[in-house]
SEMAR-729094 format. One record per atom (N, C-alpha, C, CB): residue number from 1; atom name; x, y, z. Coordinates in steps of 0.1 Angstrom, whole numbers. Each point is the difference from the previous one (the first is absolute). Glycine has a CB too. Example, Ala and Ser with C-alpha at 12.3 -4.5 7.8 and 13.67 -1.06 7.14 Angstrom:
<tibas>
TIBA   i at    px    py    pz
TIBA   1  N   132   -57    78
TIBA   1 CA    -9    12     0
TIBA   1  C     9    12     0
TIBA   1 CB   -19   -12    12
TIBA   2  N    15    23   -19
TIBA   2 CA     9    11     0
TIBA   2  C    -8    11     8
TIBA   2 CB    12    -6   -22
</tibas>
This chain:
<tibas>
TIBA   i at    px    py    pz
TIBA   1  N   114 -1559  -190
TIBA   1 CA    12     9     0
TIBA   1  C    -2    11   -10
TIBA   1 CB    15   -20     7
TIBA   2  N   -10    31    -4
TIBA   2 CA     1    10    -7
TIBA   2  C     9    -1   -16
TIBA   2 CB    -1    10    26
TIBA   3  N    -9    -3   -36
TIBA   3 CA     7    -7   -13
TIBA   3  C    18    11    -2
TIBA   3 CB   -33    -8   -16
TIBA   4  N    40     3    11
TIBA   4 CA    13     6     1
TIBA   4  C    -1    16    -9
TIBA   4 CB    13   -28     1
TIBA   5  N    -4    35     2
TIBA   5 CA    -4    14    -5
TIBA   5  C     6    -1   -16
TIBA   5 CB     3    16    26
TIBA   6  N    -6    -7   -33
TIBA   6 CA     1     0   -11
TIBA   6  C    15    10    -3
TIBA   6 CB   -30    -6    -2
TIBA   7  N    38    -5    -8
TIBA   7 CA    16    11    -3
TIBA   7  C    -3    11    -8
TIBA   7 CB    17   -17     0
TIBA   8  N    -8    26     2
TIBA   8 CA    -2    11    -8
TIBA   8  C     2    -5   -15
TIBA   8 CB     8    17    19
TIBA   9  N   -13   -13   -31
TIBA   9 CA     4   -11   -12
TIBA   9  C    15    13    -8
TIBA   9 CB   -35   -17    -6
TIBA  10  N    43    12     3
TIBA  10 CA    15     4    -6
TIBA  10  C    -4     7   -10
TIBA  10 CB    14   -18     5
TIBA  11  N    -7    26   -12
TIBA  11 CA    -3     6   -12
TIBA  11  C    15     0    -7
TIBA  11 CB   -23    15    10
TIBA  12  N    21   -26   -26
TIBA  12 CA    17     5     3
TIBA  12  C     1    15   -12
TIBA  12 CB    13   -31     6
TIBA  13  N    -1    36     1
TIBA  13 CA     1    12   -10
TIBA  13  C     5     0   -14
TIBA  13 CB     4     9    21
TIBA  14  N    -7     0   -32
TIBA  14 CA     6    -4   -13
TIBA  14  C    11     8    -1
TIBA  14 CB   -20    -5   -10
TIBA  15  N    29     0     3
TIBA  15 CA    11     9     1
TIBA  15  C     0     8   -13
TIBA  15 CB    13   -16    15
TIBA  16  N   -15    32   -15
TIBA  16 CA    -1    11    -5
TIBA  16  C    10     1    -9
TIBA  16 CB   -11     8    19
TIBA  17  N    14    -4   -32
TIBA  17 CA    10    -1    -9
TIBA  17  C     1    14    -3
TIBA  17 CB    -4   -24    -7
TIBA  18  N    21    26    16
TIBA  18 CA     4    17     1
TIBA  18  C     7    -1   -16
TIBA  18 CB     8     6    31
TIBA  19  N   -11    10   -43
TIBA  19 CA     4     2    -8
TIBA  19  C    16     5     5
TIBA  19 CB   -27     1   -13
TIBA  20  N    36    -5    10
TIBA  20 CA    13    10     2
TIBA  20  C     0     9   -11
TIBA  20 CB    15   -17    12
TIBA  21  N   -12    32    -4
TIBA  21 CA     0    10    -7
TIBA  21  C    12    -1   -11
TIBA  21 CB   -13    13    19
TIBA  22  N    12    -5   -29
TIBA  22 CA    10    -2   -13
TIBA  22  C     5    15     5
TIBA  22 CB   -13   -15   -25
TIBA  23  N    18    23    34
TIBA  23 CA     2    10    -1
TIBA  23  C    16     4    -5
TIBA  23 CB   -20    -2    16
TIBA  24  N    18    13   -27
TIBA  24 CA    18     6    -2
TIBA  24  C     6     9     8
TIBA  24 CB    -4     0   -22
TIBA  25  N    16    -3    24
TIBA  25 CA     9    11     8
TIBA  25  C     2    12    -6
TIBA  25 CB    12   -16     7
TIBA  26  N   -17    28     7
TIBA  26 CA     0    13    -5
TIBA  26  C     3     6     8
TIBA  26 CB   -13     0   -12
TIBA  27  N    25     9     9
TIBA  27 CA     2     9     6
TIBA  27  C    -3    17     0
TIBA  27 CB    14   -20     0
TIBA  28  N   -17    25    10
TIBA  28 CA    -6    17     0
TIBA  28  C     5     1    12
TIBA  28 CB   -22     3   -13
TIBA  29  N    22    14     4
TIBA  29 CA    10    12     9
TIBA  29  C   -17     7     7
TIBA  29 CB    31    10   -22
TIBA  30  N   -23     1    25
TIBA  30 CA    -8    11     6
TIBA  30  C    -7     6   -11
TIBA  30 CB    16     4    19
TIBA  31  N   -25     2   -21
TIBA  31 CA    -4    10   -13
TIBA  31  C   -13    -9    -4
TIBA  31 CB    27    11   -11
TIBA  32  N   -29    -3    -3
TIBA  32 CA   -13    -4    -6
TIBA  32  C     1   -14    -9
TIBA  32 CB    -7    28    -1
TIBA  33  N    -3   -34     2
TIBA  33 CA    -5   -14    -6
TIBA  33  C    -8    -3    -8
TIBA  33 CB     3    -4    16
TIBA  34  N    -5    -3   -26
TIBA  34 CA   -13     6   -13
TIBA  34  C    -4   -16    13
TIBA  34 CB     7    16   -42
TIBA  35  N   -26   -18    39
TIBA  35 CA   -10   -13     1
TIBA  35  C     3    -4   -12
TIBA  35 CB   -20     6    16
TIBA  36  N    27   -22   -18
TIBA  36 CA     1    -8   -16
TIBA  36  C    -9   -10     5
TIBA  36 CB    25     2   -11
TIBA  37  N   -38    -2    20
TIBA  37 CA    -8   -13    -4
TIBA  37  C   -14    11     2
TIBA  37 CB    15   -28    10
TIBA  38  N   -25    24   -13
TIBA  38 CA   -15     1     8
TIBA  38  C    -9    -1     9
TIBA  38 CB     4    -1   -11
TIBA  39  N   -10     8    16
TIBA  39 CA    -7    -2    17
TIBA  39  C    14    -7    13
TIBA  39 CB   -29   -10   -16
TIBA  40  N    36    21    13
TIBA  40 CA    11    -6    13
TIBA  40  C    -4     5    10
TIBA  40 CB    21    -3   -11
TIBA  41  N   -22    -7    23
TIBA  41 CA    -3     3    12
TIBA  41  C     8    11    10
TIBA  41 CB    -8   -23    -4
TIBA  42  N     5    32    12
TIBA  42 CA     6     7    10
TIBA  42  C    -5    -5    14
TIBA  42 CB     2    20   -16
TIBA  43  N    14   -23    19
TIBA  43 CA    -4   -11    18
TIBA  43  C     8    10     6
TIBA  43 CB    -1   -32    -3
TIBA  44  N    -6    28    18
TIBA  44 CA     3    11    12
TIBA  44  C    15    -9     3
TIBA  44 CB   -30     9    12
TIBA  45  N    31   -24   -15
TIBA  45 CA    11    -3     4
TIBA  45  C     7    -7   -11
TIBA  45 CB    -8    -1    23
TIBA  46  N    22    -3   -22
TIBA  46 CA     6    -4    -9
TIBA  46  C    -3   -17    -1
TIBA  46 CB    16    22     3
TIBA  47  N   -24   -28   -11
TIBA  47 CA    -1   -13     2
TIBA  47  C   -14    -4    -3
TIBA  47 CB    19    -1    17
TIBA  48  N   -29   -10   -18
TIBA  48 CA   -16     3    -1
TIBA  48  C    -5     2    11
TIBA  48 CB    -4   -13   -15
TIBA  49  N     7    14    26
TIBA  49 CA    -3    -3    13
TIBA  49  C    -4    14    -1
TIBA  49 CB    15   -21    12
TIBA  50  N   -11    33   -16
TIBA  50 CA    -5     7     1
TIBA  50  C   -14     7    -8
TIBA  50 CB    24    -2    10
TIBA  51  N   -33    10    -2
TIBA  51 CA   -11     2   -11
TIBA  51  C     2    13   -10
TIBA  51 CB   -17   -11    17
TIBA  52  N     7     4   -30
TIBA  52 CA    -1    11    -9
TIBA  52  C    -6    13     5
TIBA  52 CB    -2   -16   -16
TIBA  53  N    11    30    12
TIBA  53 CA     1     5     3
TIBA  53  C    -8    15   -16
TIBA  53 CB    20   -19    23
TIBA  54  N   -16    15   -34
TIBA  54 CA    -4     2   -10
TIBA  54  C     4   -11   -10
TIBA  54 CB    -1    23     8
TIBA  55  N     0   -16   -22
TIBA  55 CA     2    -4   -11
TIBA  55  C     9     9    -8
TIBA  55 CB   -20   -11     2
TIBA  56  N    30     6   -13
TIBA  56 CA     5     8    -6
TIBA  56  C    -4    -5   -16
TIBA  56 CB    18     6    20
TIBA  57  N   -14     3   -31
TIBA  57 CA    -6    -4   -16
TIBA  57  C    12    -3    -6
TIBA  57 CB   -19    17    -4
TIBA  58  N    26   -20    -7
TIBA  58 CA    11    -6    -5
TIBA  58  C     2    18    -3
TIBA  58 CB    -3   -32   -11
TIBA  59  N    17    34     8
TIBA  59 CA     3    14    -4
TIBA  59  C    -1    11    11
TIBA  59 CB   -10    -7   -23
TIBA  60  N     2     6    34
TIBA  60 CA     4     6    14
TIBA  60  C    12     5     1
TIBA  60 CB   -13   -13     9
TIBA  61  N    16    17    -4
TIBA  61 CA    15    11     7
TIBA  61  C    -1    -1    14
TIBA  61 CB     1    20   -16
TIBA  62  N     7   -26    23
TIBA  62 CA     1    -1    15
TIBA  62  C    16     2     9
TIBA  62 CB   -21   -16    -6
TIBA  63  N    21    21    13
TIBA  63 CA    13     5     3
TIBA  63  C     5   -13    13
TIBA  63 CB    -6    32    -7
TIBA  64  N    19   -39     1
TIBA  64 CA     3   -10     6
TIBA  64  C    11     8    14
TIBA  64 CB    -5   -18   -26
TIBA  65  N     4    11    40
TIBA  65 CA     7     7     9
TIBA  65  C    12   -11     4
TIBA  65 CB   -22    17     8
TIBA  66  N    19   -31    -8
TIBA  66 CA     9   -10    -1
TIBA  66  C    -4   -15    -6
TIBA  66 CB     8    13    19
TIBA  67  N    -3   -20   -14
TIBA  67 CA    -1   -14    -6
TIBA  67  C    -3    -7    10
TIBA  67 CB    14     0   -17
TIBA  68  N   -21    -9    23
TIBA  68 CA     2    -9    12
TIBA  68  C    -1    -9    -9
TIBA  68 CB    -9     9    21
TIBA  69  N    20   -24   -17
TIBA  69 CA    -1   -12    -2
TIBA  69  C    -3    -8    11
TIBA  69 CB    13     5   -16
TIBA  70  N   -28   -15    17
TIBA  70 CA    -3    -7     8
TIBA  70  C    14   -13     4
TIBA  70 CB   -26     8   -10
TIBA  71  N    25   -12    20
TIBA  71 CA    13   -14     1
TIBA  71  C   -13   -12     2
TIBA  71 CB    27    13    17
TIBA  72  N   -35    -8   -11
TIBA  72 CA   -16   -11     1
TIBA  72  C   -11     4    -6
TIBA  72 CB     4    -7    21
TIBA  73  N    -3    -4   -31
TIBA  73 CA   -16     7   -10
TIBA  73  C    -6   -15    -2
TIBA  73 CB    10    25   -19
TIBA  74  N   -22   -24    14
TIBA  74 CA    -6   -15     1
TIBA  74  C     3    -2   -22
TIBA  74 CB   -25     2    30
TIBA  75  N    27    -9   -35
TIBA  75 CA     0    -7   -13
TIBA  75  C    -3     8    -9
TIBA  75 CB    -5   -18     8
TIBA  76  N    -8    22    -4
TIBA  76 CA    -9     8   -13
TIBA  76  C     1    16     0
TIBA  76 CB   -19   -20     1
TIBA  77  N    26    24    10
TIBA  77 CA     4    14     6
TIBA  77  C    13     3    -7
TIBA  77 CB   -10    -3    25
TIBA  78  N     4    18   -29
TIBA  78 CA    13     5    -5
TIBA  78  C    11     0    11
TIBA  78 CB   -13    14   -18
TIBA  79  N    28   -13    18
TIBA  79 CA     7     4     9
TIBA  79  C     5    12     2
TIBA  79 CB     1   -19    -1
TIBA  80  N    -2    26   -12
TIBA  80 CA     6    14     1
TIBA  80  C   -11     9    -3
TIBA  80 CB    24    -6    -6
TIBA  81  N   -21    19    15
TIBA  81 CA   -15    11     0
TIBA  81  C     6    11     0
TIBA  81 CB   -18   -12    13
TIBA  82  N    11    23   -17
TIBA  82 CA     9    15    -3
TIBA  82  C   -13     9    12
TIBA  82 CB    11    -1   -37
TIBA  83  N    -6     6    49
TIBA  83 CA    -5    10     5
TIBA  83  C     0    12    -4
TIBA  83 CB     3   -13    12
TIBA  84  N   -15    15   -18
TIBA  84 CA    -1    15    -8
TIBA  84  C   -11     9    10
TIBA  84 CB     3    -9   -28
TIBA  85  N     2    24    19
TIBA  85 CA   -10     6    11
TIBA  85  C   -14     2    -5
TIBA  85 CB    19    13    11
TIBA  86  N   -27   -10     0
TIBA  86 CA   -15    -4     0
TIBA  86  C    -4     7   -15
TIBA  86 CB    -5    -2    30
TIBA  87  N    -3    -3   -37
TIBA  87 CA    -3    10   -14
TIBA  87  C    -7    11     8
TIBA  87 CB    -3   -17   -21
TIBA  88  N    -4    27    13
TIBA  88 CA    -5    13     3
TIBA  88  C   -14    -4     6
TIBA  88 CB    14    13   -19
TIBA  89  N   -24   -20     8
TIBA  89 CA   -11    -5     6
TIBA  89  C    -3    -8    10
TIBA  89 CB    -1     3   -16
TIBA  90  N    11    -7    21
TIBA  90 CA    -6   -14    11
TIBA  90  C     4     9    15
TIBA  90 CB    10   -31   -18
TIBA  91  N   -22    30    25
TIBA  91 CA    -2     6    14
TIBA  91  C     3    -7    11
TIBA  91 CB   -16    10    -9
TIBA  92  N    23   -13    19
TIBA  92 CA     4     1    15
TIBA  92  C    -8    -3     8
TIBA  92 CB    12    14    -5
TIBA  93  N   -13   -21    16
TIBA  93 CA    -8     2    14
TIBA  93  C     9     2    11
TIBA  93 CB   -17   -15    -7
TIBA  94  N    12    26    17
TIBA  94 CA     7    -1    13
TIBA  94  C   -12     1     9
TIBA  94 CB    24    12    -6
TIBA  95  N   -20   -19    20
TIBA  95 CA   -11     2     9
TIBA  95  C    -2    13     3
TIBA  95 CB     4   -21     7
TIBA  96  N   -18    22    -4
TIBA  96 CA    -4    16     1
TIBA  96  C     3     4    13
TIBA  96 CB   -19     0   -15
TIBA  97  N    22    -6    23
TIBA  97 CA    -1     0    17
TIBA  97  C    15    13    -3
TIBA  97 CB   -11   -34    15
TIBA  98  N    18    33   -25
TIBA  98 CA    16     6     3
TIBA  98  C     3    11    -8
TIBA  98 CB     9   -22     6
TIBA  99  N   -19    27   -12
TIBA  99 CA    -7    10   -11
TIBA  99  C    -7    10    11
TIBA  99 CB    -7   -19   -25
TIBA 100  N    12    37    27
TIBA 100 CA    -5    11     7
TIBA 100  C   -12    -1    -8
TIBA 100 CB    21    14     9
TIBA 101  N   -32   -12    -3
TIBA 101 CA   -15     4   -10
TIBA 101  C     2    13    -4
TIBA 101 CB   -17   -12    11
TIBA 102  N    22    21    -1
TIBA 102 CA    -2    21    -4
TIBA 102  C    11     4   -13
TIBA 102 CB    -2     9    30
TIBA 103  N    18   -20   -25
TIBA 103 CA     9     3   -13
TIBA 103  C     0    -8    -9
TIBA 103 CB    13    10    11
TIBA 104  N   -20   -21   -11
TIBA 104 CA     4   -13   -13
TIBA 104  C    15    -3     0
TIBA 104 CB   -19     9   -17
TIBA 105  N    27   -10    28
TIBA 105 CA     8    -4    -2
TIBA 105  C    10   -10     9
TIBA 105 CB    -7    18   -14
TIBA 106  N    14   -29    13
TIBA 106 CA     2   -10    11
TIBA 106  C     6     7     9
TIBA 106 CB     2   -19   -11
TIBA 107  N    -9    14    22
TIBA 107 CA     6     4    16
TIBA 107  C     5    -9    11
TIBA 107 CB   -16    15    -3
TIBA 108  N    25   -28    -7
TIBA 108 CA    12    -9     9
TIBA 108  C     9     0    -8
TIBA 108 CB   -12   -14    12
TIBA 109  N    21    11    -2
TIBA 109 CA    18    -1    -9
TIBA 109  C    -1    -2   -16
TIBA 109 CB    12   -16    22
TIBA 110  N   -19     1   -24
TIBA 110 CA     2   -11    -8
TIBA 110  C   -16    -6    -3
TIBA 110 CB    27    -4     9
TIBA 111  N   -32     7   -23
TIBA 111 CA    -8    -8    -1
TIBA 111  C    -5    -9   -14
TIBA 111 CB    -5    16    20
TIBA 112  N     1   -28   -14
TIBA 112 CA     2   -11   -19
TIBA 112  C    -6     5    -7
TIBA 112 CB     0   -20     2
TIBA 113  N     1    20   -16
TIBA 113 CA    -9    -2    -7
TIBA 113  C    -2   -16    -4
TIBA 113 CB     5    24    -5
TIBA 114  N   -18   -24     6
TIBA 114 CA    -1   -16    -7
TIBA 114  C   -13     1   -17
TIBA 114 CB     3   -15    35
TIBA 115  N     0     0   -32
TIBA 115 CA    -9    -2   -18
TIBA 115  C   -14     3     4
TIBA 115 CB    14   -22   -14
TIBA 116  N   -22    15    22
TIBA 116 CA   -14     1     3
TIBA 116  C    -3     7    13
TIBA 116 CB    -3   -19   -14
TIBA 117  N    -6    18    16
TIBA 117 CA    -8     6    19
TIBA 117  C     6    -9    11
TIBA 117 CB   -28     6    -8
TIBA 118  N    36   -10    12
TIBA 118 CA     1    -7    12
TIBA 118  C    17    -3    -3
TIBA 118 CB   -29   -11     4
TIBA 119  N    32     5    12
TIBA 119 CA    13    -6    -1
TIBA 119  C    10   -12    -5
TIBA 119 CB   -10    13    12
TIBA 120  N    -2   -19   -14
TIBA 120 CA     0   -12   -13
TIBA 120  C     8     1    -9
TIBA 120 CB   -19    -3     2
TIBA 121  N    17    14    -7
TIBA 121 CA     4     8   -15
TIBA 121  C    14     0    -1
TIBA 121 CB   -20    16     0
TIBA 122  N    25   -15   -12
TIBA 122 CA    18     2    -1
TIBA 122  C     3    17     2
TIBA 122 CB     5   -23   -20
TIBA 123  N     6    23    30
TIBA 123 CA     6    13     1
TIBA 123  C     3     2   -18
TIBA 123 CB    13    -2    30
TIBA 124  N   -13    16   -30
TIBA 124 CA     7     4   -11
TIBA 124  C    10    11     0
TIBA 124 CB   -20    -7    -8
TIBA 125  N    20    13    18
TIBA 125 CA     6    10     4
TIBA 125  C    -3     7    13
TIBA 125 CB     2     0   -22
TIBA 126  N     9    10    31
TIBA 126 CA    -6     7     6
TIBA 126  C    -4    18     0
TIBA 126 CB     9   -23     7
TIBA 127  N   -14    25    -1
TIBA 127 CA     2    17     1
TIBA 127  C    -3     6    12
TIBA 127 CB    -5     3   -22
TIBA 128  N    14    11    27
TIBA 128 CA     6     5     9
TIBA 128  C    -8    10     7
TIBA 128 CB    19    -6   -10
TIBA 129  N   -20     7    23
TIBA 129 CA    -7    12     7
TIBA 129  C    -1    14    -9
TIBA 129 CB    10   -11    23
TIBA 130  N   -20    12   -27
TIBA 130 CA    -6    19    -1
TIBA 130  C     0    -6   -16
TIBA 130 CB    15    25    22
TIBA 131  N   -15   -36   -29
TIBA 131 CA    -5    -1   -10
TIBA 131  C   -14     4    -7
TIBA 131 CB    16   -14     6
TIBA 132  N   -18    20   -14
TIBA 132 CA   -12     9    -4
TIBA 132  C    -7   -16   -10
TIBA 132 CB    12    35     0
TIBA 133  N   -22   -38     6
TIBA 133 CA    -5   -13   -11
TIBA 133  C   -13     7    -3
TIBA 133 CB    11   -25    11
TIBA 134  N   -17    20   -25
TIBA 134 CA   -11     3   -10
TIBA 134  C   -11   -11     3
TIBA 134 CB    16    11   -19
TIBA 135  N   -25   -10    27
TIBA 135 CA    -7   -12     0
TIBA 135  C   -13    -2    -5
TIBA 135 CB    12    -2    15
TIBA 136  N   -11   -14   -23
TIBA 136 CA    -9    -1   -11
TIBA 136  C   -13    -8     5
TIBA 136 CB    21     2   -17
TIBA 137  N   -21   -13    31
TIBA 137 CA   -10    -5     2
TIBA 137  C     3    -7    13
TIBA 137 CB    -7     0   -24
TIBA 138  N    -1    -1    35
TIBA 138 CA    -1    -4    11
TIBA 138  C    -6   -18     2
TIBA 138 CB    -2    30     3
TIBA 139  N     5   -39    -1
TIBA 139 CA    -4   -11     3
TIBA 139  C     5    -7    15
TIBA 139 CB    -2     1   -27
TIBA 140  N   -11     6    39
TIBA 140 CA     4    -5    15
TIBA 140  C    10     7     5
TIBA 140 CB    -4   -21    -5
TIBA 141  N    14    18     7
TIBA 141 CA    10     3     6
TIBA 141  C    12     2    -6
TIBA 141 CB   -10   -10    14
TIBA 142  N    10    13   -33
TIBA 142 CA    10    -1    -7
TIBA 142  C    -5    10    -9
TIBA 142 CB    10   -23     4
TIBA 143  N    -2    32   -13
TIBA 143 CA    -1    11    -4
TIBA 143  C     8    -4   -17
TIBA 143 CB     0    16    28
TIBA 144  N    -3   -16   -38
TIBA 144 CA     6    -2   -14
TIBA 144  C     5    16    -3
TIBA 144 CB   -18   -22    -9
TIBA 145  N    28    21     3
TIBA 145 CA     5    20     2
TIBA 145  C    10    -7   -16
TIBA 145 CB     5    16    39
TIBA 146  N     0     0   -45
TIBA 146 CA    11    -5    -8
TIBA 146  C    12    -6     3
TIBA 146 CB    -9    16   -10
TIBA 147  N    19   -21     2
TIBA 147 CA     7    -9     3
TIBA 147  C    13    12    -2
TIBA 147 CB   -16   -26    -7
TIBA 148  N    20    26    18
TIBA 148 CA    17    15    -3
TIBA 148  C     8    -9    -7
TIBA 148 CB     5    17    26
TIBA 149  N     4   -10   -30
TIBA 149 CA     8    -4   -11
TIBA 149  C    10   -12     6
TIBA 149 CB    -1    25   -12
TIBA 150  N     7   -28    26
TIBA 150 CA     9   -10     7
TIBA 150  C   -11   -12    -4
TIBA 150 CB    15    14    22
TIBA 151  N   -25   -17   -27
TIBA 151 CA   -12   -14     5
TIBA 151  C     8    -7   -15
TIBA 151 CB   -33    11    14
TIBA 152  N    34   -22   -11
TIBA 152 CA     5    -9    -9
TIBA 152  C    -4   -17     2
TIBA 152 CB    19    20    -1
TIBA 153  N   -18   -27   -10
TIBA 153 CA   -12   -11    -1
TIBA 153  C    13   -13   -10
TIBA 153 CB   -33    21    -2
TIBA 154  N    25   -28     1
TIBA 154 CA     9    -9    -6
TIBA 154  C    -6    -8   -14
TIBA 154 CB     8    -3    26
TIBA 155  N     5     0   -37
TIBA 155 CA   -10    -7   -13
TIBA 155  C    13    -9    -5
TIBA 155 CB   -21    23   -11
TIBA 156  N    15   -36     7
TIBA 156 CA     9    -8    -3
TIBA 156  C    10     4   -10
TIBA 156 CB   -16   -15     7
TIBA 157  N    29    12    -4
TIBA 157 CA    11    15   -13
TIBA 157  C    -4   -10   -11
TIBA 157 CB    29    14    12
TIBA 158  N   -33   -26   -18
TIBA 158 CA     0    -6   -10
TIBA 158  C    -7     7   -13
TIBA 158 CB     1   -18    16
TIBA 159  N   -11    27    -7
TIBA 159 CA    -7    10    -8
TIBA 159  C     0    16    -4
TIBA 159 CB   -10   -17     7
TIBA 160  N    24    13     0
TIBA 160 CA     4    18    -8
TIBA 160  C    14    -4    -6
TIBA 160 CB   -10    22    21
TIBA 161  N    13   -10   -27
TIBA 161 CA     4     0   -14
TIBA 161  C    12    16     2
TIBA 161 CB   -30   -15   -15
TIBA 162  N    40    14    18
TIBA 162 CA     9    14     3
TIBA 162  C     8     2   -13
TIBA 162 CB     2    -2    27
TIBA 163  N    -2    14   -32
TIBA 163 CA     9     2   -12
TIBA 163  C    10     7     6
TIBA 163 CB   -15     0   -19
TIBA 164  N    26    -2    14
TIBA 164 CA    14     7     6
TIBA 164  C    -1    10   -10
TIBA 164 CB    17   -20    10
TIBA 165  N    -9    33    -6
TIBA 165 CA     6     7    -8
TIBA 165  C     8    -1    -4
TIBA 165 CB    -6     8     5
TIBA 166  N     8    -3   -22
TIBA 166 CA    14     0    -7
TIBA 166  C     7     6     6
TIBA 166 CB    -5    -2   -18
TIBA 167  N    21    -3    21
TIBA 167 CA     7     5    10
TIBA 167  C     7    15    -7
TIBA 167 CB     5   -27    12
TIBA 168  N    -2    38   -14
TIBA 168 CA     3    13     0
TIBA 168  C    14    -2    -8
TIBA 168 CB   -14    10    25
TIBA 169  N    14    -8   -39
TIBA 169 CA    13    -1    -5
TIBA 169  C     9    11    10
TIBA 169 CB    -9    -8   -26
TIBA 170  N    21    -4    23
TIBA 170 CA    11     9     6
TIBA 170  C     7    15    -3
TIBA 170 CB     3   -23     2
TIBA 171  N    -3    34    -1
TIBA 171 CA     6    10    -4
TIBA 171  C    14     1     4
TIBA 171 CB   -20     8    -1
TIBA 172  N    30    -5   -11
TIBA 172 CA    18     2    -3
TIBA 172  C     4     9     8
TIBA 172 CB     2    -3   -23
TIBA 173  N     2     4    37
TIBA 173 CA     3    20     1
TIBA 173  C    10     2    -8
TIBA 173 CB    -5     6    25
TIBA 174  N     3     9   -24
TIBA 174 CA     5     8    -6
TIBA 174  C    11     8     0
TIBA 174 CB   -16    -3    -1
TIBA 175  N    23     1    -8
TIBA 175 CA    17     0     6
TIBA 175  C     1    16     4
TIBA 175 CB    13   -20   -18
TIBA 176  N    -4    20    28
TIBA 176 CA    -3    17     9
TIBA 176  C    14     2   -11
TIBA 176 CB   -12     0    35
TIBA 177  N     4    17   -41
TIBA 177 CA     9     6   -10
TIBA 177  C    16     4     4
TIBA 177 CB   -22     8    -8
TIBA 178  N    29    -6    -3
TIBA 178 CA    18    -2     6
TIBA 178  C     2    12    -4
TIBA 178 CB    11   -24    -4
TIBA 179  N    -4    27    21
TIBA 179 CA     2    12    -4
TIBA 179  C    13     9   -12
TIBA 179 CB   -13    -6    25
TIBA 180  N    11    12   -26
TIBA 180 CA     9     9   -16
TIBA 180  C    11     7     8
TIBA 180 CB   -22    10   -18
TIBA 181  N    33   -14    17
TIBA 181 CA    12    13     8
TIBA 181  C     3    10   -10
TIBA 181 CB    15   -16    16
</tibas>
């Protein structure tokens, strides 16, 4: 008789020990943000899930556009993230297929920008028919160009830092003069 087949052998899994994040509550407006940590990441999406996109240095300046608060984040994930707009250095991909070659500039309604060459990548923004784009490097079927000023990215708000202004002392008006008969 045929010897019996052999079971697949089990593996048991270990259970992985999630750090829960210590994160503080912060709130940010619209406007500019000082970087209060080092090497803070720039993600194409709000959350890790999205990829690095750059780096920022502690003392940076970045112009915050809102706040998103996650409702689903995993433990070690920050939950709140400041969508700012793209810094000056960090460059854009759009597919080249939607880019005129004679004018350099998009020739459909609507077209993404994303973080890397392909569609994989996190939208960051879009831009609009007869847009004039600067392009910095070709890879296949995707074009790296500058990033227009609407491209905006995401950084956990834990690491910025917003100073309010002193609010504008009040001025007395001025009593309107009486008139003399």
């Amino acid at each position: 008789s045929p010897a019996p087949a052999a079971k697949p052998v089990k593996h048991k899994k270990r259970a992985v020990a999630v750090r829960k994040l210590n994160e503080p509550t912060v709130a940010l407006v619209a406007g500019p943000a000082q970087v209060n940590a080092a090497h803070v990441n720039v993600r194409g999406q709000a959350g890790f899930r999205g990829e690095d996109i750059t780096r920022l240095a502690k003392g940076d300046t970045v112009n915050v556009l809102e706040q998103i608060n996650l409702n689903h984040h995993r433990p070690d994930e920050p939950a709140q993230w400041a969508k700012i707009a793209l810094p000056e250095n960090v460059h854009v991909w759009v597919s080249s297929r939607f880019i005129d070659d004679a004018t350099k500039t998009v020739s459909v309604k609507r077209l993404n920008l994303r973080a890397g060459p392909g569609e994989n990548y996190s939208v960051l923004g879009v831009i609009e028919r007869g847009t004039p784009v600067n392009e910095i490097q070709t890879k296949g079927e995707w074009t790296q160009i500058d990033a227009p000023s609407n491209a905006y990215a995401f950084v956990a708000a834990m690491y910025l830092t917003q100073t309010t202004p002193a609010p504008a002392p009040e001025v007395a008006p001025t009593p309107a003069p009486v008139p003399t008969p």
